[in-house]
C-alpha positions as a LaTeX table, in Angstrom:
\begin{tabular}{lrrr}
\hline
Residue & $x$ (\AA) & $y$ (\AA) & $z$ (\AA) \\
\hline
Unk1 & 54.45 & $-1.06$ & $-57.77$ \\
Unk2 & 53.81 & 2.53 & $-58.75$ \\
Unk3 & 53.41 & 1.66 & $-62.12$ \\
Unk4 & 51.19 & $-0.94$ & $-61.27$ \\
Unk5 & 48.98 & 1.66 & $-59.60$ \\
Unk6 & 49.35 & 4.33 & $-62.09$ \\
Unk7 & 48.16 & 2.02 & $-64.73$ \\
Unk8 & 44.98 & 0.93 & $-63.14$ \\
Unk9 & 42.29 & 3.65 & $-63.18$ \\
Unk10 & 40.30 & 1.95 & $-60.78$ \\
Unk11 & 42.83 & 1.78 & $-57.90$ \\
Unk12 & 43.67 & 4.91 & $-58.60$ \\
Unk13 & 40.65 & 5.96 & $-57.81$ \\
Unk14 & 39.98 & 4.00 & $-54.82$ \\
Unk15 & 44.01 & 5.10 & $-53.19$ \\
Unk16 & 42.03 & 8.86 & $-54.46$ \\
Unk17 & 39.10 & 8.24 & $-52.44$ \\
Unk18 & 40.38 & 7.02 & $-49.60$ \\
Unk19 & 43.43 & 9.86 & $-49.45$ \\
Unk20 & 40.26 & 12.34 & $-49.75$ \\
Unk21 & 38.68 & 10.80 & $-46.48$ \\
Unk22 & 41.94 & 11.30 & $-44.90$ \\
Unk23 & 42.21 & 14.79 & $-45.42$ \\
Unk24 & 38.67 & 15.55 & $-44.84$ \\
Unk25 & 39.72 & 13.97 & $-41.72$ \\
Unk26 & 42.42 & 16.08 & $-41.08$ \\
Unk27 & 40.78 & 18.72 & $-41.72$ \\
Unk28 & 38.06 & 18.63 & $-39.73$ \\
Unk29 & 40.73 & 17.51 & $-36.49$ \\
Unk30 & 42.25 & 20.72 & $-37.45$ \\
Unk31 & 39.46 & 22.96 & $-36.92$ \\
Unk32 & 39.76 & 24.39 & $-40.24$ \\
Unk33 & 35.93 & 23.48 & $-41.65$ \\
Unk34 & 34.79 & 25.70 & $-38.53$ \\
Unk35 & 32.92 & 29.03 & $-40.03$ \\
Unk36 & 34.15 & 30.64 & $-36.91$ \\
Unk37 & 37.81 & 29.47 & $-37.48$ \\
Unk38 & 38.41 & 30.77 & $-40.77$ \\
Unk39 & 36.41 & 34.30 & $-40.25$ \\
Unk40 & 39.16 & 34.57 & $-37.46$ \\
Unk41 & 41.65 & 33.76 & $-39.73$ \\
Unk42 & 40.94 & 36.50 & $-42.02$ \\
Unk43 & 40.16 & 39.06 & $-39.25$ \\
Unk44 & 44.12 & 37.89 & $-37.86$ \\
Unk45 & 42.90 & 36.71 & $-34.50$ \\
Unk46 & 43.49 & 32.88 & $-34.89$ \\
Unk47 & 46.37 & 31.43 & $-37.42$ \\
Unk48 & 45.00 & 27.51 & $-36.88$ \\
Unk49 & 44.57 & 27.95 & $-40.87$ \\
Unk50 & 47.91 & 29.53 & $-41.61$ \\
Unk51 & 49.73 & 26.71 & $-39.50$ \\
Unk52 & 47.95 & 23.63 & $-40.91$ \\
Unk53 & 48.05 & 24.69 & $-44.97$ \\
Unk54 & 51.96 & 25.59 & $-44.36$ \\
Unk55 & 52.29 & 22.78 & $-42.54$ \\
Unk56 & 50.83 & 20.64 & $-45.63$ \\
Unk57 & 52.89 & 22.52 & $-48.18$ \\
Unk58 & 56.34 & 21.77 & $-45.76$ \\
Unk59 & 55.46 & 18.18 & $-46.02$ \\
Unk60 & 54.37 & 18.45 & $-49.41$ \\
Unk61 & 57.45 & 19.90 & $-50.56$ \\
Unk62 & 59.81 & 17.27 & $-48.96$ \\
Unk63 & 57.54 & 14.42 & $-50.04$ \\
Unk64 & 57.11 & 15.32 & $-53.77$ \\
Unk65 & 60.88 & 15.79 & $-54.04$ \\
Unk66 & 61.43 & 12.46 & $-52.39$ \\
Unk67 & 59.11 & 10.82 & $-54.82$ \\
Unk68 & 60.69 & 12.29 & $-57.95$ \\
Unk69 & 64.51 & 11.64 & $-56.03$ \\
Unk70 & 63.43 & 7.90 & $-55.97$ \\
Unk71 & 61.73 & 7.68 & $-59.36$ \\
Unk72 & 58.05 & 7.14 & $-57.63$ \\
Unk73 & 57.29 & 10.61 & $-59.40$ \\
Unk74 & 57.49 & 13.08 & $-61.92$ \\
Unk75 & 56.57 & 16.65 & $-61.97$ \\
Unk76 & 54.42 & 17.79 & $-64.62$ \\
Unk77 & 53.30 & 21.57 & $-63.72$ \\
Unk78 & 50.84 & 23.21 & $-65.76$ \\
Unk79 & 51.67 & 26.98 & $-67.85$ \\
Unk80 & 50.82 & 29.42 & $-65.53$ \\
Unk81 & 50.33 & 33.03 & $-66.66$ \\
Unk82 & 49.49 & 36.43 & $-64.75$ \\
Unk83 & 45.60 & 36.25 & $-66.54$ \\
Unk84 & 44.95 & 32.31 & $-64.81$ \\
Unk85 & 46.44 & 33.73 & $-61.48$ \\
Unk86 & 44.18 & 36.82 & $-61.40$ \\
Unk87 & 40.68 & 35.23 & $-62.27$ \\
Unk88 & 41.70 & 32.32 & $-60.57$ \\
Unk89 & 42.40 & 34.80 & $-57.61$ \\
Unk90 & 39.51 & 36.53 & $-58.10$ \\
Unk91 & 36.59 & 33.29 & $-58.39$ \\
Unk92 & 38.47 & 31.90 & $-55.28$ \\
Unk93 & 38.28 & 34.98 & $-53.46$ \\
Unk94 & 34.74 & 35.83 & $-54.29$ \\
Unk95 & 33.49 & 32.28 & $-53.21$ \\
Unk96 & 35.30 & 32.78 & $-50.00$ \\
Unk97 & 34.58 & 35.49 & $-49.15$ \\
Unk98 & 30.24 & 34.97 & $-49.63$ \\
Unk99 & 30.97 & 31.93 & $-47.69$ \\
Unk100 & 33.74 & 31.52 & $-45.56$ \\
Unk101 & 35.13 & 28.12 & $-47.14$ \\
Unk102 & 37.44 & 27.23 & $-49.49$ \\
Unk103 & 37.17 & 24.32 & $-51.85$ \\
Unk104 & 38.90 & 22.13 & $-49.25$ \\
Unk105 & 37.54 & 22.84 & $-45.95$ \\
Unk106 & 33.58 & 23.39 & $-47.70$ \\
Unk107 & 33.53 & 20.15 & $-48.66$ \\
Unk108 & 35.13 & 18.87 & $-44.99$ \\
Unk109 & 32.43 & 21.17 & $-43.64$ \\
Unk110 & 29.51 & 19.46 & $-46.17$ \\
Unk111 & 30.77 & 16.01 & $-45.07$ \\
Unk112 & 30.46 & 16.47 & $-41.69$ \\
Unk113 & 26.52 & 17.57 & $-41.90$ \\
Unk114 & 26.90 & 21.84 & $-42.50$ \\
Unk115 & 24.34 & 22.62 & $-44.56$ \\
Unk116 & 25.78 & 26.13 & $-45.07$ \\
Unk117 & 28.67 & 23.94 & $-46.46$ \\
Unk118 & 26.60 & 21.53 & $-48.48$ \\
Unk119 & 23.86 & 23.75 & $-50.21$ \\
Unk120 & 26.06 & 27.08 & $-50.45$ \\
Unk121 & 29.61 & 25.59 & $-50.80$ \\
Unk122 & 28.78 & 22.63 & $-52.85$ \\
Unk123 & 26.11 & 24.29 & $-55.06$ \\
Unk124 & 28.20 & 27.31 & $-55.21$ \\
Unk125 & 31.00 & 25.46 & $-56.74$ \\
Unk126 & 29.39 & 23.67 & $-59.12$ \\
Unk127 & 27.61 & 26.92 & $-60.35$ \\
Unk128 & 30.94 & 28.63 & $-60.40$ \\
Unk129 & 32.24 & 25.80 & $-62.80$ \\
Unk130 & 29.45 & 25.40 & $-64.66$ \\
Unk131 & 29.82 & 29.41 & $-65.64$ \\
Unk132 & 33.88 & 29.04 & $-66.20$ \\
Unk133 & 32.92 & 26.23 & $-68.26$ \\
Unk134 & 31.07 & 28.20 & $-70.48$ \\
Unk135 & 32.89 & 30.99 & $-70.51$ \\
Unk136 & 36.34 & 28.99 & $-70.86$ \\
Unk137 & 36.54 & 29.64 & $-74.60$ \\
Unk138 & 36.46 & 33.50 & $-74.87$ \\
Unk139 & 38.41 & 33.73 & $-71.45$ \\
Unk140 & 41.17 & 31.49 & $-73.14$ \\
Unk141 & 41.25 & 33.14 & $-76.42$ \\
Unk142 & 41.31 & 36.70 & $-74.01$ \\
Unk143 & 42.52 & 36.51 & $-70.81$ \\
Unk144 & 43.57 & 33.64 & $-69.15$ \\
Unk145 & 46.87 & 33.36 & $-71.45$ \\
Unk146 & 48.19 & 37.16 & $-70.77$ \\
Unk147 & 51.53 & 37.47 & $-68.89$ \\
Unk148 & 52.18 & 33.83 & $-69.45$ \\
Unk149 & 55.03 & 32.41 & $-67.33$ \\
Unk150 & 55.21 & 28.89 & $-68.93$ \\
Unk151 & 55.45 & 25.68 & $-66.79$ \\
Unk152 & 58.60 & 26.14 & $-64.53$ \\
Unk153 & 59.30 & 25.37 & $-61.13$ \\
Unk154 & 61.06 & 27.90 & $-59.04$ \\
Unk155 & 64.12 & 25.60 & $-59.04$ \\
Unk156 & 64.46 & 25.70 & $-62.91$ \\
Unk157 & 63.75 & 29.43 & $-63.01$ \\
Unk158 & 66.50 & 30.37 & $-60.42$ \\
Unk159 & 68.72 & 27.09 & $-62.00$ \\
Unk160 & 69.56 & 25.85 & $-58.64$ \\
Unk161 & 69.38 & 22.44 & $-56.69$ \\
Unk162 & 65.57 & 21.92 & $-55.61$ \\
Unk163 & 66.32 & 21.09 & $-52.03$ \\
Unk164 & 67.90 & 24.49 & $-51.89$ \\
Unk165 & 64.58 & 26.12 & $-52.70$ \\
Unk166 & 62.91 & 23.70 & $-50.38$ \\
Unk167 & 65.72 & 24.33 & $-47.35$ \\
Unk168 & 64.93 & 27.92 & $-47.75$ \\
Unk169 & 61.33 & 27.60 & $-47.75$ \\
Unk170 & 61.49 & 24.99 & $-44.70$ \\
Unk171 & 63.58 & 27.80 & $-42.59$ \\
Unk172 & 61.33 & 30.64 & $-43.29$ \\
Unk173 & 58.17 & 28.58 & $-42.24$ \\
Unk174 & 59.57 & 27.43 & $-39.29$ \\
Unk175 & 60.57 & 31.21 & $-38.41$ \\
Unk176 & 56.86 & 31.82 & $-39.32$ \\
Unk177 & 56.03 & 29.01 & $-36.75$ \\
Unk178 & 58.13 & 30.43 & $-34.17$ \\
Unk179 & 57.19 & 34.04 & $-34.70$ \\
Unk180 & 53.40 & 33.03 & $-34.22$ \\
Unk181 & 53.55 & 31.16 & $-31.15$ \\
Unk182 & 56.43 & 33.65 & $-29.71$ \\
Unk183 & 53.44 & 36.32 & $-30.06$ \\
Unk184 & 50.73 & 33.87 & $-28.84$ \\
Unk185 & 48.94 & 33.70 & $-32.48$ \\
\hline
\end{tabular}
């Protein structure tokens, strides 16, 4: 069946769509388009956002491994490099931090009527890309490509079992978890 899917552009794009909706959804449930949510986020005084994007990467984790254990999926990571993660860093963290969204939760935010959302977030990301875009060939030939760390998972880089990595990962969030609501965050 996953072939089936994978093959067909157009399905894939509606199973796409309608996975978007869902985590719009979810996000949104979560509290984590709020402004007011995310400013208390960063000032430490409210770790909804913390919780719910470790919470999607624990699930994540277990799900993608799952996939690839049954032969649903295969992982194809991208080359990474120390230039991609600081100007990656650095757009992300300027948008953010002139509007108090990140690419998830501003268009969560847009879709459920913010205008700060829609005109800043949305226009703001498009401008952003529009200027990487044009940019992209001296920052590749420059930048981007320094300190490059090819396309490795953890797992392969340490050359250990992936559910290891994954276990390990699991019991330090959950300590996280703990730790939080122990201290009423």
């Amino acid at each position: 069946m996953s072939l089936k899917i994978h093959s067909n552009k157009p399905v894939q794009l509606f199973f796409g769509f309608l996975i978007g909706i869902g985590f719009g959804f979810a996000l949104q449930r979560g509290g984590v388009s709020d402004f007011n949510v995310i400013v208390n986020q960063l000032l430490f005084n409210d770790f909804t956002v913390v919780k719910i994007m470790l919470s999607a990467m624990l699930v994540g984790m277990v799900g993608v491994y799952l996939l690839r254990h049954f032969g649903l999926a295969r992982l194809q990571p991208k080359p990474g490099s120390v230039g991609k993660t600081v100007v990656g860093g650095l757009i992300f963290g300027v948008g953010f931090a002139l509007l108090g969204y990140c690419p998830g939760t501003v268009v969560a935010a847009a879709a459920y009527g913010k205008m700060d959302a829609l005109f800043g977030g949305i226009l703001g990301m498009l401008v952003g890309a529009s200027i990487f875009a044009a940019l992209y060939p001296r920052l590749a030939t420059t930048i981007l490509n320094k300190g490059s760390f090819g396309n490795r998972t953890l797992p392969e880089i340490f050359n250990i079992c992936p559910w290891r990595v994954i276990l390990v990962v699991e019991v330090l969030v959950l300590g996280l978890f703990v730790w939080l609501e122990l201290n009423g965050m």
